[in-house]
N, C-alpha and C positions, 0 to 999 in steps of 0.2 A: 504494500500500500504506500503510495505515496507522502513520505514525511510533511509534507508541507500541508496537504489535506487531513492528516491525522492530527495534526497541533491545532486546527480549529474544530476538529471533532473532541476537542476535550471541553473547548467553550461550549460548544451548542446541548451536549450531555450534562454540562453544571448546570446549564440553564433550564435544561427541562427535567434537571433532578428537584431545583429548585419549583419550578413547576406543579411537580408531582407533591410537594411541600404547601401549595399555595403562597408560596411568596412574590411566584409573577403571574402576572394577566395570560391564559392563553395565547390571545391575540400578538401581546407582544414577545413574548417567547417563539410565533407562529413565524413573524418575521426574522427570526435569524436563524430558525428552519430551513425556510426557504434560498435564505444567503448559502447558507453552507451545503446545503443539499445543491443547489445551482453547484459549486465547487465542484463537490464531488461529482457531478456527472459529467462535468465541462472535464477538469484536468484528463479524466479517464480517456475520453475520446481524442484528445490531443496526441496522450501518450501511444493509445492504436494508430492512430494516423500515422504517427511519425517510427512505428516498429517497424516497417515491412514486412507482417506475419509473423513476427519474432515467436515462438512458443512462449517463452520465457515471462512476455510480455503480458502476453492474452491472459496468463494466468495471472498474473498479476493485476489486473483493471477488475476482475471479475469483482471480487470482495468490496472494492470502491464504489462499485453502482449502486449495489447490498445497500451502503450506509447511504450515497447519494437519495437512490429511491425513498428510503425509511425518513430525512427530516424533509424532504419534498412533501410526500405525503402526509406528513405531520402539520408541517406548516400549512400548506394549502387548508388542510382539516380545520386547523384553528381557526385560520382568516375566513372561510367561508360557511364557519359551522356546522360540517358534515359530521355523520357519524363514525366512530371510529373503531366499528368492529372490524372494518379490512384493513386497519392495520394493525391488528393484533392477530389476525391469521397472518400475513403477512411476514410480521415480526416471526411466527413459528416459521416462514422457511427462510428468515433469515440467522435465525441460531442453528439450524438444521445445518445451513451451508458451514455455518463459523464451526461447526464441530467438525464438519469436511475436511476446513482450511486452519484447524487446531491439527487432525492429523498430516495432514500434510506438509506443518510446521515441523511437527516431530520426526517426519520422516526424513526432512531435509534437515536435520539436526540443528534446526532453531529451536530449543527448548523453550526459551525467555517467550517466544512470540506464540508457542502452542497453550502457553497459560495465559497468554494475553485472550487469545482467540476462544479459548475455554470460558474466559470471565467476560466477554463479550455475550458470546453464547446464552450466561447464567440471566446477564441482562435483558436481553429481546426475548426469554423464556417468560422475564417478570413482564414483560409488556404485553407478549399474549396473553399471560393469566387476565393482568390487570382488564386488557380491553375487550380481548375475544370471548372470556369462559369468566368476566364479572368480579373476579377477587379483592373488591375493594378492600377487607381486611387487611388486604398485603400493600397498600398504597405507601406506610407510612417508611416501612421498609424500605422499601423499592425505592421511594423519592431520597431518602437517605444515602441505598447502598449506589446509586447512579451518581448522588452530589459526591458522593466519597471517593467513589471510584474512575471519575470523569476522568482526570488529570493522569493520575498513575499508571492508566492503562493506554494512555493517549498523546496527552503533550508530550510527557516527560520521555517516554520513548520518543517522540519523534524528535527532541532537541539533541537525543543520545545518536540518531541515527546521522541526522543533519550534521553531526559534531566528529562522526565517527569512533564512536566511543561504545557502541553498541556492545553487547554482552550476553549472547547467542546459547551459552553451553548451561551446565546444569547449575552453575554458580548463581548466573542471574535468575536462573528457572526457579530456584530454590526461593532466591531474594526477594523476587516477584510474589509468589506464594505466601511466603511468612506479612510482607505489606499488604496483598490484599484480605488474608485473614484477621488481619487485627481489623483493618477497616471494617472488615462485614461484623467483625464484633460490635463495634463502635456503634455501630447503624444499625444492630440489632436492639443496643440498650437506648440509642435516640430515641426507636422506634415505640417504645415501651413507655416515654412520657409522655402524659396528654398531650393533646394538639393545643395552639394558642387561642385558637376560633373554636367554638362548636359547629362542628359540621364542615373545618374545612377541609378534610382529606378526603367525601365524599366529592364535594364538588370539585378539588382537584382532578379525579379521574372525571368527571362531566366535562371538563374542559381540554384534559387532552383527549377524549372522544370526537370530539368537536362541538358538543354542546354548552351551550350558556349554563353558568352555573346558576 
């Protein structure tokens, strides 16, 4: 995946962890959905064009559309109020794919990126529950474990990759693992204190379905 695309995929993920929290408007969260989504489908097509059938390459754009299509559809949803259960199907064939492109990290002995791709996966698994199959119980979690884990699985790789400092073998794989457990600790005991509004983790998920809360 393109480093430069994945360092704004850590913003648009805080933001609609936050979101998920009610601390921003749909609407305006919808807009840089759509900012980043545009990205991700634009650089992808750049990079085909300019492969000449590379293998190498195709494989590598596939995963970008993944996330492209996902805040497109998000955004759009927000800004025009649509409902959001196709993108909670959706979301299930895009952790399906991430568990594809989890093994496929391991098999190319990127360890660091197959647990990335793993906790990606765990991600868009909470997004179907949330939108597809209704689990608003799990919102408070989920807006948590997405604000917690936006950055770590996203920017901060891509500043390591951009920097060349990357860390591929079992060392990082391990490092990765041990930061995003503690985080999902963390976001499990968040999740566990009242919310600050009555009622607003429900209307949270109404609003990333696309509904007015």
């Amino acid at each position: 995946m393109s480093a430069v695309g994945l360092f704004y995929v850590g913003a648009v993920l805080f933001i609609n962890g936050l979101m998920l929290l009610g601390r921003i408007p749909a609407k305006s969260a919808g807009i840089f959905n759509v900012l980043v989504g545009g990205l991700q489908c634009v650089m992808p097509l750049l990079i085909l064009a300019q492969s000449g059938g590379d293998p190498a390459a195709l494989r590598a754009t596939f995963p970008i559309f993944l996330f492209g299509f996902t805040y497109l559809y998000v955004g759009i949803a927000n800004l025009a109020g649509i409902s959001g259960e196709g993108i909670g199907w959706f979301s299930l064939f895009v952790a399906a794919s991430a568990i594809y492109a989890a093994i496929d990290s391991f098999a190319a002995e990127d360890f660091t990126f197959a647990v990335i791709w793993g906790a990606w996966a765990v991600l868009w698994l909470l997004f179907f529950a949330l939108l597809a199959l209704e689990k608003t119980a799990w919102t408070r979690f989920a807006g948590w474990l997405v604000t917690l884990w936006a950055v770590p699985t996203t920017s901060i790789p891509a500043v390591l990759l951009l920097r060349d400092a990357w860390v591929p073998g079992a060392a990082g794989a391990v490092g990765t693992i041990l930061v995003l457990g503690v985080l999902a600790g963390v976001a499990a005991l968040l999740a566990r204190r009242p919310a600050a509004a009555a009622g607003r983790t429900p209307a949270a998920v109404e609003e990333l379905a696309g509904q007015p809360a």
